[in-house]
Phi, psi and omega in degrees: 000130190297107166309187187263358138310322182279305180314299197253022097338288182315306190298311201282322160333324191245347151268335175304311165333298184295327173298319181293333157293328186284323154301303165279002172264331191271355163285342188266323174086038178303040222308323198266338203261271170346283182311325198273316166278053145246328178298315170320292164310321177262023145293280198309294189300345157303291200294327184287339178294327146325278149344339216024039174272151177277105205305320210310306184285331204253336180262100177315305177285337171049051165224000000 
């Protein structure tokens, strides 16, 4: 079973991802692509905040 160290490593793994999707759908102007991996991203982004990681250096999008 993963600890809460291993858990929130994933989380940030995968928030970098959707942003890098995110940069590219919104460059492609992928507007229905786009939205849904935003519902992602601020999923992802609740829990780290939570989690208490500091957002400031990894988020590229800044909303």
């Amino acid at each position: 079973m993963p600890n809460g160290l291993e858990i929130t490593k994933a989380a940030i793994d995968d928030f970098k991802k959707i942003q890098d999707y995110m940069l590219l759908a919104k460059e492609e102007n992928a507007v229905k692509t786009y939205a849904k991996l935003k519902d992602e991203y601020l999923s992802l982004k609740a829990l780290l905040t939570i989690a208490g990681v500091n957002l400031t250096d990894i988020d590229k999008m800044k909303e």
